[in-house]
C-alpha positions in Angstrom: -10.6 5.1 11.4 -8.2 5.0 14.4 -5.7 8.4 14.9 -2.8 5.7 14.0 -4.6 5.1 10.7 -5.3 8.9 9.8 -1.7 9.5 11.0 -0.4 7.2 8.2 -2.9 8.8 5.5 -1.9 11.9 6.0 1.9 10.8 6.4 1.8 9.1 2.8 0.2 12.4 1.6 2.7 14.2 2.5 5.5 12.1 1.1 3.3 11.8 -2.2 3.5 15.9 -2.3 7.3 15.9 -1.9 8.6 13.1 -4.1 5.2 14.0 -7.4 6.3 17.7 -6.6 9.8 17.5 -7.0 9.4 14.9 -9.7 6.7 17.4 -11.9 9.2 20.5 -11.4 12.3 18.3 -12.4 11.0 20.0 -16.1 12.1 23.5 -15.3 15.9 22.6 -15.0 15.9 21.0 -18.5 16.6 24.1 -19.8 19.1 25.4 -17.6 20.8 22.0 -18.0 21.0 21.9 -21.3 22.9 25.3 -21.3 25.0 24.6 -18.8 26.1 21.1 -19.6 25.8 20.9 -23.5 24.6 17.7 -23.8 21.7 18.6 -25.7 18.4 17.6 -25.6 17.8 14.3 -27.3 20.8 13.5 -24.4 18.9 15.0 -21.6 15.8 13.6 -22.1 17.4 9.9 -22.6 19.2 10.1 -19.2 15.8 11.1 -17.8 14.3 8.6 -19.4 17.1 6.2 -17.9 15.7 7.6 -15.0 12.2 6.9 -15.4 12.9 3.7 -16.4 15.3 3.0 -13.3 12.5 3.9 -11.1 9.7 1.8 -12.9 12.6 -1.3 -12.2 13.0 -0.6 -8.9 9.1 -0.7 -7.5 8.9 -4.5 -8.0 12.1 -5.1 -5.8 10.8 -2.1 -3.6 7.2 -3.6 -3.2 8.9 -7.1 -1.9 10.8 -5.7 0.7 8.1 -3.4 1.8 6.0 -6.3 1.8 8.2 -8.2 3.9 9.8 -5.3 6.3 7.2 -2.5 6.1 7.9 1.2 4.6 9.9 2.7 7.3 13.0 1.5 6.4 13.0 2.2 2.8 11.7 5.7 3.1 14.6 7.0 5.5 17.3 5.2 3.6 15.8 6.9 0.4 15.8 10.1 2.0 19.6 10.2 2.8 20.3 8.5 -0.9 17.9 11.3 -2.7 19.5 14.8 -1.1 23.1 14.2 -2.3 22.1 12.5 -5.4 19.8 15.8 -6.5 22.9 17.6 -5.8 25.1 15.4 -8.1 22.6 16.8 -11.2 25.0 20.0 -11.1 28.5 18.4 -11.4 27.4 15.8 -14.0 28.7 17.4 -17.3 28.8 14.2 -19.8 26.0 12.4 -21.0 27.2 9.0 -18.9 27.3 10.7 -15.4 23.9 12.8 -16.2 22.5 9.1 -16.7 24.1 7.5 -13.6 22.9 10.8 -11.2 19.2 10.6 -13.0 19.3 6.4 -12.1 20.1 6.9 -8.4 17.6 10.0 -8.0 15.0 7.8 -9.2 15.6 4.5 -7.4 16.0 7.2 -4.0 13.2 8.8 -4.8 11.2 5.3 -5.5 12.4 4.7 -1.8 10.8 7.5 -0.6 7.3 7.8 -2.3 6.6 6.0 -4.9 2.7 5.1 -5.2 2.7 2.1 -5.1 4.6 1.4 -1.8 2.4 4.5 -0.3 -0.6 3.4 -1.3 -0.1 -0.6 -0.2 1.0 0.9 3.1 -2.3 3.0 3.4 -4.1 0.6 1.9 -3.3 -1.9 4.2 -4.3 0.2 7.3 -7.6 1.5 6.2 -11.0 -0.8 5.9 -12.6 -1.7 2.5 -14.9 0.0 2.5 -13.1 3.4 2.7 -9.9 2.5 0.8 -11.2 4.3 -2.4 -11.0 7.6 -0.7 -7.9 7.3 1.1 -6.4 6.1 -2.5 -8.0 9.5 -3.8 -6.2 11.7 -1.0 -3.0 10.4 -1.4 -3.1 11.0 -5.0 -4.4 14.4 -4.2 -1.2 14.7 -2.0 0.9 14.5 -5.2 -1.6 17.1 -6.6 -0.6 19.4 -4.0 3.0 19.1 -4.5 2.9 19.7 -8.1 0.6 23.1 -7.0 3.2 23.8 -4.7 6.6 22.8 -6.2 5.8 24.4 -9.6 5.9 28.0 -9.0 8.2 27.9 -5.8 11.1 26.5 -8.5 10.7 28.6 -11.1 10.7 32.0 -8.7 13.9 30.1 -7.4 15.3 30.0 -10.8 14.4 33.5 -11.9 16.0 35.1 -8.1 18.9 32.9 -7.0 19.6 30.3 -10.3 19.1 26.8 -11.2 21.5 25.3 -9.2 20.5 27.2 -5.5 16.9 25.7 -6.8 17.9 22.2 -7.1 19.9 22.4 -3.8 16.8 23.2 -2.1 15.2 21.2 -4.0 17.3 18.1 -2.1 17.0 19.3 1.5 13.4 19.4 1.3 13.3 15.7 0.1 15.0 15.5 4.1 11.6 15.8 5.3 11.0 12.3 4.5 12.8 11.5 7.2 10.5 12.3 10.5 7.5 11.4 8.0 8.5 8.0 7.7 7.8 7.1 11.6 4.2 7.1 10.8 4.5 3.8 8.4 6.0 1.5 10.3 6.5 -2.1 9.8 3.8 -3.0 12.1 1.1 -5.6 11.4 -2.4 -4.2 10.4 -5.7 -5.4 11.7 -7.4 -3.9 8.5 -5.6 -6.2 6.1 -5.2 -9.2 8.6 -9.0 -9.6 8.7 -9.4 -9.6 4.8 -10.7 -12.4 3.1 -7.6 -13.9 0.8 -8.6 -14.1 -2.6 -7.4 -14.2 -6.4 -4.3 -14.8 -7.9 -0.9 -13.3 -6.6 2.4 -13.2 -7.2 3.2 -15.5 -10.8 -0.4 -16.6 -11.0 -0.9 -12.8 -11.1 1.4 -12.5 -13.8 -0.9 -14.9 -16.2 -4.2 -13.2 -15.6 -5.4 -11.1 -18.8 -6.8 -8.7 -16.4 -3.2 -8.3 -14.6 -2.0 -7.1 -18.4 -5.0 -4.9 -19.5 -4.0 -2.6 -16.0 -0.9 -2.7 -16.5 -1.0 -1.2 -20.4 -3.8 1.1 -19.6 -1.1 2.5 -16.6 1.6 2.3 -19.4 -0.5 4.5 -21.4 -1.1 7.0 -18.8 3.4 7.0 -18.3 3.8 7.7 -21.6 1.6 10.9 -21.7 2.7 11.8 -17.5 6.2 10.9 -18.1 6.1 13.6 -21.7 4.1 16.1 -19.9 6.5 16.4 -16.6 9.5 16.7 -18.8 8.8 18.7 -21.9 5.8 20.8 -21.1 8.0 23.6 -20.0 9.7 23.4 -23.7 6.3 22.6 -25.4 5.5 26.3 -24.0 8.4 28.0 -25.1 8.2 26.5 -28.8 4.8 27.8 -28.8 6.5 31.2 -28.3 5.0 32.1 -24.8 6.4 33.3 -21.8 8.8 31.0 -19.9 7.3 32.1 -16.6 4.1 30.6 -17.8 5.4 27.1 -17.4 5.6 27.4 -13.4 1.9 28.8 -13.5 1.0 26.0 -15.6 2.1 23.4 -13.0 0.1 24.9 -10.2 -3.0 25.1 -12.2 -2.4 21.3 -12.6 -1.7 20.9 -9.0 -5.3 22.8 -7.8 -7.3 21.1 -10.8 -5.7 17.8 -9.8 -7.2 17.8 -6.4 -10.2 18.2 -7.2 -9.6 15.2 -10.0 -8.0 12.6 -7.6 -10.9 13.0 -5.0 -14.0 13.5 -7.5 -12.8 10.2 -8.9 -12.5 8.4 -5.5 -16.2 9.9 -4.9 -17.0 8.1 -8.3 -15.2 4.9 -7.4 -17.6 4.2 -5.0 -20.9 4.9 -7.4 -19.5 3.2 -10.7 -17.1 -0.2 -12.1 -13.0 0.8 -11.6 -12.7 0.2 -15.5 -15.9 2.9 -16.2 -14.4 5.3 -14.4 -11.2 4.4 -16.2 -12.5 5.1 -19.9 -14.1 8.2 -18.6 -10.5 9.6 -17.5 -8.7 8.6 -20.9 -11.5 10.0 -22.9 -10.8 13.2 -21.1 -7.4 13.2 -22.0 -7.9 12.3 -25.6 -10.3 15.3 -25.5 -8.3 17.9 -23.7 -5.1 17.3 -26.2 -7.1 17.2 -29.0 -8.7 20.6 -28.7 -4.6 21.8 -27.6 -3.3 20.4 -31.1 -6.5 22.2 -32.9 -6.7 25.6 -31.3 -4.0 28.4 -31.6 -1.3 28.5 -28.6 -2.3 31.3 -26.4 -1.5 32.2 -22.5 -5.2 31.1 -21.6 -5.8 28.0 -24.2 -2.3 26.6 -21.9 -3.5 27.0 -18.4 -7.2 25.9 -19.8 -5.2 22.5 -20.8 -3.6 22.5 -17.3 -7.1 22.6 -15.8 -8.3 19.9 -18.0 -5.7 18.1 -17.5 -5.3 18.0 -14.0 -8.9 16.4 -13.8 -7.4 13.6 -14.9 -3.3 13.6 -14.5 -3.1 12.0 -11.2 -6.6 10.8 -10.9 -5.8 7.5 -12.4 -3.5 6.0 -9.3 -6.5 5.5 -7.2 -8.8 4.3 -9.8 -5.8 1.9 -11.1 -5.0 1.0 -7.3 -8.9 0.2 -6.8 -8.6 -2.4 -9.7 -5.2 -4.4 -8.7 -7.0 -4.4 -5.1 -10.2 -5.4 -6.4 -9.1 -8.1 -8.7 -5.7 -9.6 -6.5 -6.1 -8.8 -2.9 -4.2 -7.1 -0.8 -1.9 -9.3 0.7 0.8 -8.6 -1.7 -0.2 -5.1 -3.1 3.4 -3.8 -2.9 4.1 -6.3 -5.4 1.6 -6.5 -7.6 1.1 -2.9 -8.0 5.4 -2.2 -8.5 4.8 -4.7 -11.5 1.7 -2.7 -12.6 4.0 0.8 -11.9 6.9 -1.0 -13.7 5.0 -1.1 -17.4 3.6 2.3 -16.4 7.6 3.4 -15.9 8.3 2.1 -19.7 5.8 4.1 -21.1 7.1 6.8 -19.6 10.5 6.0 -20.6 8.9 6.4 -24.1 7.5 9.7 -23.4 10.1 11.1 -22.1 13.1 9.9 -24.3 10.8 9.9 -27.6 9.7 13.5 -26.5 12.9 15.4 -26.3 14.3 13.3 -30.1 11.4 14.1 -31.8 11.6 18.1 -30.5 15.1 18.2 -31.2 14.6 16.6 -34.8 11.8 19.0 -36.0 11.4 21.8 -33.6 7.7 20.8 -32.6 5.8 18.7 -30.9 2.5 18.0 -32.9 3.9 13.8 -33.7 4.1 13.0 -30.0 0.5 14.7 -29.3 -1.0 12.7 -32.2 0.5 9.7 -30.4 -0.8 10.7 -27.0 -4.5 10.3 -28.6 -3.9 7.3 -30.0 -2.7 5.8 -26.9 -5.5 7.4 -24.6 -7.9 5.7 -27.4 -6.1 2.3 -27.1 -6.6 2.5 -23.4 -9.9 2.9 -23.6 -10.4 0.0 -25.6 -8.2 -1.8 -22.9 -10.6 -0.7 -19.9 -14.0 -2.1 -21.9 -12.3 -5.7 -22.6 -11.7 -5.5 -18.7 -14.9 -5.1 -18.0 -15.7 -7.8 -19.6 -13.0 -9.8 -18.0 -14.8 -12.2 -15.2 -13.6 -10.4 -11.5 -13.0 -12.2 -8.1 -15.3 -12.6 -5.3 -13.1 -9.9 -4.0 -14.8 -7.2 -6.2 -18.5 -8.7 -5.5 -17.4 -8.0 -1.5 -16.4 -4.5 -2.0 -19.7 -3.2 -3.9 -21.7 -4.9 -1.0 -19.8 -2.8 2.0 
C-alpha cells in the first residue's frame, strides 16, 4: 500500500480511538450525573438512549454525504459541534435538555468517527485483498481508546471531579480536527478499479442477506450499547470497588486488540458468517459463566478479557460481509443502514438497562436477554450462510 493509503489507516485509527474511547467512558459520569442533576436513572439512561438512537439515524444521512463529498468535511464540522456539546452535559439539569445535549453529542460524534463512515473511507483506499485487515486495525483503534480513555477518566474523576473530566473529555475530541486532512474527498484508485457488483442502495434493502446483518449487528448494539452504559453500575450493585470500573475498561481495551485483529487474521482463512457465530457464541459463553459464578474483583476483569475478544471484533467481520455481498461503491450507505438497526438495539440496551436496574436493583433479566440474543444471532449468521452470495465474494476468496 501507498504512504497516502497507510496515512489514512492510521488516520481512521486514530479517530476510531477518540470518538469508541470517549463513547465507552461516557459510563463513568452516569453516576455523578445522576447525583448531581436528579433525574434519576431510568431518565438518564433514556436520554442516552435518545442518544444512541440519534446516532444510529444519523449514519444513513452521514454515509450519503460521505459518499458524495468524502469524510473531510464531516469530520471537522463534527469536531467543532462535539466539544461544546460534551460541555452542555454539565448545565443540562431536566430530563428534556439532558436528551437534547445527548442527541447533538451523538450526531457530532457520528460526524467524527462513526465506523461505518471510517471504515468506507479506508475501505475504499485499500485493495481487496488486504481490506480484512485494515477493517481489523481500525476496530483495534477503538480498542485502544477504550484501553486508554477508561482509566484516564476515572483518575480524572477521583482528583479534579466529573465535570473537569468531561471538559477534557471535549477538547480532546479537537484532535479530530488536523486528523481529518488525511481522508479527503479525493477519488480512489483501489475502489475505482473494482468490479461493480450486487445490489445497492433500495435493491439492497430487499435482500434477505441485507436483513440477517443488519439484526445480527442489532444484536451486538443491544449488548455494546448495555455494557458501555451500565457496566460501571452493574459493578457497584455487585458491591465491588467503584475504582474497579476504570480497570475494567482497559482490560477490554488490551483484550480487544488482540480480538479485532485475531478475527481480521481469521477473516481471511474462514466464511464472514463462521467467524460471526464463533464471536456470538463467545459472548453467550462469557455472560453465562458471569450470571453463574459469584461477583468477585478477578471473575470482573476475567469477563472484561473475555469480552473484549469479542466487543469490537464484530465491525470488521460485519464490514467484510456488507462489502462482500453489496460492493463497495456505496459502503457509506449501506453500512449507516446496517449501523442504524445496530443503533436500535442499542437504544434497547441502554434504555431497558437503566429501567430494569432502577425497578429491581439487579441486573440478572437484562443478562438472560443478552444470551438469548447472542443465540438468536447465531441462528441469523447460519441461515446466511446459506443465503446464495455475489460473484463479489467468489473474487475475494481467490485474491
Amino acid at each position: 500500500m501507498t504512504p497516502a493509503v497507510w496515512r489514512s489507516v492510521v488516520a481512521a485509527t486514530l479517530l476510531m480511538a477518540l470518538v469508541m474511547g470517549s463513547r465507552s467512558a461516557f459510563g463513568l459520569f452516569v453516576s455523578p450525573l445522576n447525583s448531581a442533576t436528579g433525574i434519576g436513572l431510568a431518565g438518564l439512561a433514556f436520554a442516552i438512549a435518545v442518544g444512541q438512537l440519534t446516532q444510529g439515524v444519523a449514519q444513513p444521512a452521514l454515509g450519503v454525504l460521505a459518499d458524495r463529498y468524502g469524510a473531510q468535511r464531516l469530520i471537522r464540522y463534527g469536531a467543532l459541534v462535539l466539544a461544546p456539546t460534551t460541555l452542555a452535559v454539565t448545565t443540562a439539569d431536566s430530563l428534556l435538555a439532558m436528551c437534547v445535549a445527548m442527541a447533538v453529542m451523538a450526531f457530532a460524534s457520528s460526524a467524527v468517527g462513526s465506523s461505518n463512515l471510517l471504515v468506507a473511507e479506508v475501505g475504499r483506499r485499500v485493495p481487496m485483498e488486504r481490506r480484512a485487515m485494515a477493517f481489523g486495525v481500525v476496530s483495534a483503534g477503538g480498542s485502544a481508546g477504550q484501553m486508554l480513555f477508561g482509566p484516564a477518566t476515572q483518575a480524572l474523576i477521583e482528583m479534579q471531579g466529573w465535570v473537569f473530566a468531561l471538559g477534557a473529555t471535549a477538547l480532546v475530541g479537537l484532535l479530530a480536527w488536523p486528523l481529518a486532512r488525511n481522508l479527503g474527498s479525493e477519488t480512489v484508485a483501489a475502489a475505482a478499479h473494482e468490479p461493480v457488483t450486487t445490489q445497492a442502495g433500495s435493491d439492497a434493502l430487499r435482500s434477505p442477506a441485507f436483513w440477517l446483518i443488519a439484526g445480527s449487528y442489532a444484536v451486538c448494539g443491544f449488548h455494546v450499547g448495555y455494557l458501555t452504559t451500565h457496566m460501571p453500575g452493574v459493578i457497584e450493585r455487585c458491591g465491588l470497588p467503584a475504582s474497579l470500573a476504570g480497570v475494567w475498561l482497559a482490560v477490554l481495551g488490551v483484550a480487544n486488540i488482540a480480538g479485532s485483529l485475531s478475527v481480521a487474521w481469521w477473516l481471511r482463512r474462514a466464511s464472514s458468517h463462521v467467524v460471526l457465530m464463533g464471536i456470538f457464541t463467545l459472548r453467550a459463553a462469557s455472560v453465562t459463566l458471569l450470571v453463574a459464578l459469584p461477583p468477585s474483583p478477578v471473575l470482573m476483569l476475567a469477563f472484561a478479557a473475555l469480552m473484549g475478544l469479542s466487543y469490537m471484533a464484530l465491525l470488521p467481520a460485519i464490514s467484510q460481509q456488507v462489502a462482500e455481498r453489496f460492493g463497495m461503491g456505496r459502503m457509506a450507505t449501506l453500512f449507516g443502514l446496517v449501523a442504524l438497526v445496530h443503533q436500535i438495539g442499542s437504544f434497547a440496551g441502554v434504555w431497558l438497562g437503566g429501567v430494569v436496574a432502577e425497578a429491581t436493583g439487579r441486573d440478572t433479566l437484562l443478562w438472560s436477554v443478552d444470551i438469548g440474543l447472542a443465540l438468536t444471532a447465531i441462528a441469523l449468521q447460519w441461515r446466511l450462510g446459506w443465503t446464495p452470495a455475489p460473484r463479489t465474494q467468489m473474487q475475494l476468496r481467490t485474491a
